[in-house]
C-alpha positions in Angstrom: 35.4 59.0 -101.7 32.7 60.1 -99.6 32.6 59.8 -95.9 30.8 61.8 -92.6 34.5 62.8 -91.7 34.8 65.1 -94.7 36.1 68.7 -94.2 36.4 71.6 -96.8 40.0 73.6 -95.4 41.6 75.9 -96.8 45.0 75.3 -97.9 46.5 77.1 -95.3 45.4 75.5 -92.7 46.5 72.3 -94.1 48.7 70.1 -91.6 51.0 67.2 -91.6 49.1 63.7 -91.1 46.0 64.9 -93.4 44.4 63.0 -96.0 43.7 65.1 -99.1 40.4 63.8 -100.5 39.2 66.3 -103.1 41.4 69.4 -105.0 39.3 72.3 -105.8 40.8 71.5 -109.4 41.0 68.3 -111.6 43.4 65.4 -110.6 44.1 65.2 -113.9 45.3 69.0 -114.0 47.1 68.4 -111.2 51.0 67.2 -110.3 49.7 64.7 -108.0 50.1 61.4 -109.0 47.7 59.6 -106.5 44.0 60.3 -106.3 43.2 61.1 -102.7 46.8 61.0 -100.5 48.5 61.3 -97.0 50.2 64.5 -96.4 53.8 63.9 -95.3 56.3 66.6 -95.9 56.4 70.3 -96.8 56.8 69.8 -100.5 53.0 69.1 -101.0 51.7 71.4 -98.1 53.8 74.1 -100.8 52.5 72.5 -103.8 49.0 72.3 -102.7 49.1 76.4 -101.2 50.4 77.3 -104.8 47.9 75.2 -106.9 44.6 75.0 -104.5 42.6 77.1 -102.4 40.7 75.2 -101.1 40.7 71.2 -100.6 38.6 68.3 -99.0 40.2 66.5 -96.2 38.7 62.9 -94.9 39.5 62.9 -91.3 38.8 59.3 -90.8 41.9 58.4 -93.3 44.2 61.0 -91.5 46.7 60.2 -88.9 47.6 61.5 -85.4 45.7 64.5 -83.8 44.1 65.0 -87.4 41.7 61.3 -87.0 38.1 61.4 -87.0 36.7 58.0 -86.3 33.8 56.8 -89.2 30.5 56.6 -87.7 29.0 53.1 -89.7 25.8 51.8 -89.1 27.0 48.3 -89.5 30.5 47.9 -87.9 32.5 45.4 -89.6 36.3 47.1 -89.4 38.0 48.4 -85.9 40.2 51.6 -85.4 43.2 51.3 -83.3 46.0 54.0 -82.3 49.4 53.0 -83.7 52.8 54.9 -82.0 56.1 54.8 -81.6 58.3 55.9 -79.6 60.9 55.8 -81.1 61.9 54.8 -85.0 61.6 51.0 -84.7 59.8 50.5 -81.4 56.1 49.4 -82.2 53.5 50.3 -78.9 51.3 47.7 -77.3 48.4 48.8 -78.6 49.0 47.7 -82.1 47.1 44.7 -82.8 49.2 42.6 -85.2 46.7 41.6 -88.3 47.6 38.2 -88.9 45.0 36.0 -90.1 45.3 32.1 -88.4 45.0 29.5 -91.4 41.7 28.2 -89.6 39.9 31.4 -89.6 41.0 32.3 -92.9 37.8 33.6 -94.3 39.2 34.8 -97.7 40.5 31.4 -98.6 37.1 30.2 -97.8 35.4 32.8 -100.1 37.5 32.3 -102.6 37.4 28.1 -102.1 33.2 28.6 -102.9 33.7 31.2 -105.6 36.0 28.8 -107.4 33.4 25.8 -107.2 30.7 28.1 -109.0 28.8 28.3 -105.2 27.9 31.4 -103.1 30.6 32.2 -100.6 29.8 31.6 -97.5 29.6 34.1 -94.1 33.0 34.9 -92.6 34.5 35.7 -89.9 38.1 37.9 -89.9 39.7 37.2 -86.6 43.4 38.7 -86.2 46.0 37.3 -83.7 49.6 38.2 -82.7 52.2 37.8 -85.5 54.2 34.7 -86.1 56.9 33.5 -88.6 54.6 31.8 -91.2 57.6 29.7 -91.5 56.6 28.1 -88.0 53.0 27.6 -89.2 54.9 24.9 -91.6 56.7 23.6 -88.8 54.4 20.4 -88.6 55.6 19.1 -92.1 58.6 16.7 -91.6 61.9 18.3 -93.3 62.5 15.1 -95.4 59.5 15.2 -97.0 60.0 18.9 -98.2 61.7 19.4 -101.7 64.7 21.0 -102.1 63.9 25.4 -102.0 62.6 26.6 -105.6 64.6 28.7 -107.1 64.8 32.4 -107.8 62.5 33.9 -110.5 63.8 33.1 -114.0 66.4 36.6 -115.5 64.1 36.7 -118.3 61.3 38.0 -116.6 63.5 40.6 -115.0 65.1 41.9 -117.6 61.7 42.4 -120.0 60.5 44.3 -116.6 62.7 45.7 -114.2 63.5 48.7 -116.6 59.8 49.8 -117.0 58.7 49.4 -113.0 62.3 51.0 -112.1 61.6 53.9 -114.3 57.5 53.6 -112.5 60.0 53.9 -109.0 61.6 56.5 -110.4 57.9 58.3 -111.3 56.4 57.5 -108.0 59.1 58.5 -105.9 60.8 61.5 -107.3 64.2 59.5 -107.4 66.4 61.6 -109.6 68.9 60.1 -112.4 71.7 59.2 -110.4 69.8 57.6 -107.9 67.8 55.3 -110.0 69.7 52.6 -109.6 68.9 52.8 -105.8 65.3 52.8 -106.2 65.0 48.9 -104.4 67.0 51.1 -101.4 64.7 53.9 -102.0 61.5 52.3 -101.1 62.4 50.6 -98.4 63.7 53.5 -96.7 60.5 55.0 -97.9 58.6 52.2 -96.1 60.3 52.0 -93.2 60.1 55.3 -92.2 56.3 55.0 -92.7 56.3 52.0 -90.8 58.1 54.0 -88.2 56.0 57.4 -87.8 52.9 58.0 -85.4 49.7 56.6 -86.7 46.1 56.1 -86.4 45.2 52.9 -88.2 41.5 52.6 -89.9 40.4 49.4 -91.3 39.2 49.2 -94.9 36.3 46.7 -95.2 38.1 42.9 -95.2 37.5 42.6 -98.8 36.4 38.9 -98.2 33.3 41.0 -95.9 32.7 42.9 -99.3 33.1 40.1 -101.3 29.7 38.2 -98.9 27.7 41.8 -98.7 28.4 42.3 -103.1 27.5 39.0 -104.1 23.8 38.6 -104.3 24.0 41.7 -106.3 26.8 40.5 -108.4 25.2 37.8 -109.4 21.7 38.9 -110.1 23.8 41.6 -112.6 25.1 38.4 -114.0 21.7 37.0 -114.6 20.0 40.0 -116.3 23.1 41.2 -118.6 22.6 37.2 -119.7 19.4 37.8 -120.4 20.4 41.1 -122.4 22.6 39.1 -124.4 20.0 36.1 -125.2 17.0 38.6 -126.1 19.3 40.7 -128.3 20.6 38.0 -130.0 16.7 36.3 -130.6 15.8 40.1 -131.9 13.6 40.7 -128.6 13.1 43.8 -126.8 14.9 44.2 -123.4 14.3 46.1 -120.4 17.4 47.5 -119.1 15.8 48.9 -115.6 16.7 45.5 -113.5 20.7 45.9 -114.7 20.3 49.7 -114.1 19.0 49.2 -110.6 22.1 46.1 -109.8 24.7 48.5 -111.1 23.6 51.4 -108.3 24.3 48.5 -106.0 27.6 47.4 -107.6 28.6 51.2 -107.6 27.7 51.0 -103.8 30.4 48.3 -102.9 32.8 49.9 -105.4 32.3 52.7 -102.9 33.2 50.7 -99.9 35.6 48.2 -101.5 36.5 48.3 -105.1 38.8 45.3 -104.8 35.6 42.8 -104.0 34.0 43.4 -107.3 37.1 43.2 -108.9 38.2 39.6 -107.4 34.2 38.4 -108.0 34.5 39.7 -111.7 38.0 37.6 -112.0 36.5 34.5 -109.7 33.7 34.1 -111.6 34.1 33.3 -115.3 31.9 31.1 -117.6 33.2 29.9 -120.9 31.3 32.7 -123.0 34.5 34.8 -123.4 31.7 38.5 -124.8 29.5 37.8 -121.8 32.8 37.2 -119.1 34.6 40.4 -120.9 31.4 43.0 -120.7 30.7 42.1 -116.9 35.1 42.5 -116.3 35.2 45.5 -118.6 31.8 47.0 -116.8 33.2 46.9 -113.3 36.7 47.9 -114.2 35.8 51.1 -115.5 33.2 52.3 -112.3 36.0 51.1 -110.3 38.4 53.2 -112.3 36.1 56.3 -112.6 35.6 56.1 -109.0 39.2 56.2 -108.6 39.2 59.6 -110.4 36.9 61.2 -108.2 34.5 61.4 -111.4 30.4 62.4 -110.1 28.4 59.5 -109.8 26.2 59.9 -112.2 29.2 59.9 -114.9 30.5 56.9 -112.8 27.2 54.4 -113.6 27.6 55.7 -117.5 30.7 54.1 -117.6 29.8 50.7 -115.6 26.2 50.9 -118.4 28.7 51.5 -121.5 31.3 48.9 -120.4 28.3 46.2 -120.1 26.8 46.9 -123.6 29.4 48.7 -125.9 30.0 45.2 -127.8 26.5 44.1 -127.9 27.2 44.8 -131.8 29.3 41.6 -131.4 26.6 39.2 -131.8 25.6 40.0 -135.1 29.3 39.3 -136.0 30.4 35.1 -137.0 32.2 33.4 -134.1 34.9 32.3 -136.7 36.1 35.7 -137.0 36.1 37.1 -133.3 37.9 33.7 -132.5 40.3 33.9 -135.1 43.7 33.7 -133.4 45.4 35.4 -136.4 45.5 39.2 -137.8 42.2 39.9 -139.7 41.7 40.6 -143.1 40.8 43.9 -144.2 37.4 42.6 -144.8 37.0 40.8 -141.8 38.4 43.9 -139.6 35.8 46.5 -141.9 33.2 43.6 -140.4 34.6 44.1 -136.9 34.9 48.0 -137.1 30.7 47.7 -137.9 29.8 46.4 -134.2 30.0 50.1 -132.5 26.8 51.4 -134.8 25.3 48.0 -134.4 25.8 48.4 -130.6 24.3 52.1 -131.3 21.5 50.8 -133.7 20.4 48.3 -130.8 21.0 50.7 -127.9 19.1 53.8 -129.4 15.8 51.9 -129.4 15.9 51.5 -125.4 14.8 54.9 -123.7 16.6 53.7 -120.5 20.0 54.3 -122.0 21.5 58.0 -121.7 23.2 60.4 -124.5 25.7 60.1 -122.3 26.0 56.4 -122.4 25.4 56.4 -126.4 28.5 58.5 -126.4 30.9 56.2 -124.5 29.5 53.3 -126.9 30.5 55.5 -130.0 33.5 56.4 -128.8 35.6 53.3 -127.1 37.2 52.4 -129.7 38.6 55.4 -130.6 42.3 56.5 -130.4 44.0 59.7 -129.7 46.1 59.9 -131.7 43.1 59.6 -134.3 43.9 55.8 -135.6 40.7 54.5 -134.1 37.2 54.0 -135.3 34.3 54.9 -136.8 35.2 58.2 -136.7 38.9 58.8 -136.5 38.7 61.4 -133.5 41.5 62.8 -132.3 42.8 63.9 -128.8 40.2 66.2 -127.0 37.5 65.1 -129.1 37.2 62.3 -127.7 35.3 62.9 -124.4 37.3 61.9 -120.9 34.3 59.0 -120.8 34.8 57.6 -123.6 38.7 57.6 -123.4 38.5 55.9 -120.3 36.2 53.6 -122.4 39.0 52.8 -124.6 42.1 52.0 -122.5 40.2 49.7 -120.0 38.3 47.9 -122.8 42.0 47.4 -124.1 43.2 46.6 -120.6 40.5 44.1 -120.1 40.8 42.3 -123.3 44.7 41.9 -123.0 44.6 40.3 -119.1 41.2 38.3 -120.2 41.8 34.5 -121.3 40.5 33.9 -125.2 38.9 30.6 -126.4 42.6 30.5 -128.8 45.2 32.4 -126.5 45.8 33.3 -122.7 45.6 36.4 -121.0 48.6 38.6 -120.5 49.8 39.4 -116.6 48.4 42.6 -115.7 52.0 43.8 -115.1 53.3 43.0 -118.7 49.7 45.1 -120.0 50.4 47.8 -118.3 54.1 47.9 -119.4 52.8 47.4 -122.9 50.1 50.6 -122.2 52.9 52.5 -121.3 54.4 52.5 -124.4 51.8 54.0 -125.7 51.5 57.3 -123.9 50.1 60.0 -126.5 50.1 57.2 -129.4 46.9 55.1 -128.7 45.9 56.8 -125.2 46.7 60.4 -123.4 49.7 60.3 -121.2 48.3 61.5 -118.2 45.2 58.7 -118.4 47.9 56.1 -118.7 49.5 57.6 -115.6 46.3 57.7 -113.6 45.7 53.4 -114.7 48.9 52.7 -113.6 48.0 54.3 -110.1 44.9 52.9 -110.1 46.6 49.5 -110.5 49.2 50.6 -108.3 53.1 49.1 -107.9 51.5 45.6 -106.4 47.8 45.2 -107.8 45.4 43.1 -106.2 46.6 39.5 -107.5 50.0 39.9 -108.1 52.7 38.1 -106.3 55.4 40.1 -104.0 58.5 38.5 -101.9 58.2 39.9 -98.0 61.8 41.0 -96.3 61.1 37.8 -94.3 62.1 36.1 -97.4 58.2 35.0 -97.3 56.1 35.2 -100.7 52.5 36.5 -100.9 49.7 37.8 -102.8 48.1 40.5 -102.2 44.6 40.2 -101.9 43.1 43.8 -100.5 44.9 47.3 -101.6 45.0 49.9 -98.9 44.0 53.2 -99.9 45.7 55.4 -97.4 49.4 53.6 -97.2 49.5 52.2 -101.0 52.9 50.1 -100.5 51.5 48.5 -97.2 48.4 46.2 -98.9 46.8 42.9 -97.3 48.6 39.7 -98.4 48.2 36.1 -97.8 51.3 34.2 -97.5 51.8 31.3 -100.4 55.5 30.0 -99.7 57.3 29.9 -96.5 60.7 31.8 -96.1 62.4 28.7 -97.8 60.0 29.2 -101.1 58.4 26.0 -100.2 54.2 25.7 -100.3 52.5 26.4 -97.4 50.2 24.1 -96.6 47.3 26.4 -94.5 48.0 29.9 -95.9 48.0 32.8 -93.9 47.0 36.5 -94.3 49.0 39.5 -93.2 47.1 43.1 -92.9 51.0 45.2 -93.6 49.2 48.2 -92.7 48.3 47.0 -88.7 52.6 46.7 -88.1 52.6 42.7 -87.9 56.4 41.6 -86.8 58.7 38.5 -88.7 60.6 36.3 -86.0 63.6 39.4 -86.1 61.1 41.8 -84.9 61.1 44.2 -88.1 57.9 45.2 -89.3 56.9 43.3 -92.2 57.2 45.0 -95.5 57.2 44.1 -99.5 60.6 44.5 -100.4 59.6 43.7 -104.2 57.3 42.1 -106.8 57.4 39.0 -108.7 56.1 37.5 -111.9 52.9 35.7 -111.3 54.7 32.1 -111.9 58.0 32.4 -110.2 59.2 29.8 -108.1 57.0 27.4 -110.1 53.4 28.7 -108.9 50.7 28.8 -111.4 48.5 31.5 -111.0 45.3 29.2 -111.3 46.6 27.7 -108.4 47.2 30.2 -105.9 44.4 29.5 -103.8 44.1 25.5 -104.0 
């Protein structure tokens, strides 16, 4: 993260309320979990004095006395002082972000993106906090159906071990206390809820999602055009997709989440184009996420467009085939990295570095990949990367013979993994990058409300920006709204709102197709 509010400190003079940007050491060599965090107790001031001399903290995401505003040349977020006087007691000057149904410019975006049209210009108007229960007031009592249910046991039992043991992780919660960890968090949240703050804006992603998209889809246009040539046997020039992907990156920059709700918004019904542009984006947003250099950040986003180019060449029967492959058929499958290499080494515009990812994505650390049956550090961090988010993508993406899984069950089955197919710590760093409620997936408020959450925030990662599907009695809400957790809004019992957990994408009989009809 780069911004004018960055400041090299030494660790000693390190404070409470500072936002750690950069270690003078790799993340990944490092105990902490997140990738650029709030300090907010003495057990990271110690760890980062023993482990760091020096660090890089962004003023504009640090709290209290420590706050820099961000000078931008085009304003389109706001800063406000958040404090309390006491634990509980919210000031005046907290503007509660809560997003009236007829200024709600995401659903509007999203409305256009879903009818194959550009989205339109939006305004993001915020107004005082209300039960979204009331905003369903109009709707006569006898024509609502009877409250849904609760979310089926099956469901909880496949997951609730997994993201309690994640709890357990995140938090530090030790044995005996794990199964407290619901109680955990919420104290955990509260007390954040409850401490002096200076609140900074992200971008609205819907903002991002207007400012990305001519870019977006003029990436769209020439990787088709990749695609088409390569498959006629013409030459391509890769400069145009080289120059859109230094624009993509940009966004990413500012807000990764728009690129990632275009890339999920946007699908056509060729399954290798839709994957390359999901797998492409992914993996900047992910290497931006670890802090990688730039440079080493547009490898990745060049590799995850082409790395399966080799695909053409192989017969739609077999890619399609909903069964395991043959031994033949696989040995076929296994040949599309040097294809990809073969067609790739002919265009001076792609990097060694870039050749490498290609080579290596489909390789495995514990050595059962392919071509080349590499093993642990021989595979390159890039190319690793490579590998789990290809996996990641194809998993979560739908398949002309199968659906998609739900990115929570993926990253449950990843897990599993750790050491096996991918290095532990890289699973631990996707699972962050995801985070406990991803962009997408459904949570249940403590106003008994359920929402998705449609914008992460990267300084208070429990305390994203939802948008309210089912009022507190689970029924459909007919003009959604959109909640910004971060800004403090109230429910009706004047307690800040909060996610008090997360839900499988189709509880309470919502399909996730539908979310935003």
């Amino acid at each position: 993260m780069t911004t004018n509010a960055l400041q090299r400190m030494r660790t000693g003079e390190l404070a409470l309320g500072m936002f750690v940007a950069e270690l003078d050491i790799p993340w990944l060599d490092s105990p902490f979990i997140l990738q650029g965090f709030l300090i907010e107790n003495e057990t990271q001031l110690s760890e980062l004095r023993t482990l760091c001399r020096e660090v890089m903290v962004d003023r504009n995401m640090s709290t209290g006395g420590h706050f820099v505003p961000l000078k931008r040349e085009k304003t389109t977020g706001v800063s406000r002082t958040a404090s309390a006087s006491k634990p509980g007691e919210r000031s005046a000057s907290v503007i509660h972000s809560r997003t009236p149904a007829a200024a709600n410019g995401f659903l509007k975006v999203v409305h256009a993106l879903r009818q194959g049209k550009p989205p339109p210009k939006v305004d993001v108007h915020y107004a005082q906090a209300q039960s979204a229960t009331a905003a369903a007031a109009d709707t006569p009592v006898a024509a609502r159906p009877a409250p849904a249910q609760t979310p089926q046991k099956h469901y909880q039992q496949a997951s609730v071990s997994f993201w309690n043991r994640l709890y357990d992780w995140l938090y530090g919660l030790s044995t005996p206390q794990k199964k407290n960890a619901d109680s955990d968090l919420i104290k955990l949240q509260k007390t954040a809820a409850a401490q002096p703050q200076t609140v900074t804006e992200n971008i609205p992603v819907e903002l991002e999602i207007v400012e990305v998209y001519p870019q977006f889809a003029k990436t769209e246009a020439d990787t088709r055009d990749v695609f088409e040539k390569i498959a006629l046997g013409t030459n391509v020039d890769l400069v145009h997709v080289s120059q859109s992907l230094d624009n993509m990156l940009q966004s990413i920059e500012r807000n990764p989440d728009a690129l990632l709700w275009l890339s999920r918004l946007r699908q056509t019904d060729d399954y290798a184009y839709n994957k390359a542009l999901y797998v492409s984006i992914n993996m900047m947003a992910f290497g931006h996420f670890l802090s990688l250099p730039r440079k080493q950040v547009k490898d990745l986003g060049m590799a995850g467009l082409f790395q399966d180019l080799g695909k053409i060449q192989i017969p739609a029967e077999i890619l399609q085939k909903p069964g395991r492959l043959e031994e033949s058929e696989f040995v076929l499958v296994m040949q599309h990295v040097q294809a990809s290499l073969d067609t790739l080494r002919s265009n001076t515009d792609i990097s060694p570095d870039v050749m490498q990812v290609v080579a290596e994505h489909h390789e495995r650390f514990d050595g059962s990949g392919y071509p080349n049956q590499l093993q642990g550090g021989a595979i390159s961090l890039l190319g690793q990367i490579a590998g789990i988010m290809d996996t990641y993508c194809a998993m979560t993406s739908d398949k002309p013979y199968a659906k998609g899984m739900f990115s929570h069950q993926v990253l449950e089955h990843l897990y599993t993994t750790k050491d096996q197919k991918f290095s532990a710590s890289l699973i631990d760093q996707l699972i962050q990058f995801f985070g406990i409620y991803p962009v997408s997936s459904l949570v249940e408020l403590n106003s008994g409300e359920v929402a998705v959450v449609i914008q992460q925030n990267q300084i208070r990662r429990l305390q994203p920006r939802v948008m309210i599907l089912l009022d507190t009695q689970k029924i459909r809400m007919r003009s959604p709204v959109t909640l910004d957790l971060i800004q403090g809004p109230l429910t009706p019992t004047g307690d800040a709102y909060r996610i008090v957990r997360g839900l499988p994408p189709d509880c309470y009989g919502l399909n996730p197709a539908h979310y935003y009809d």
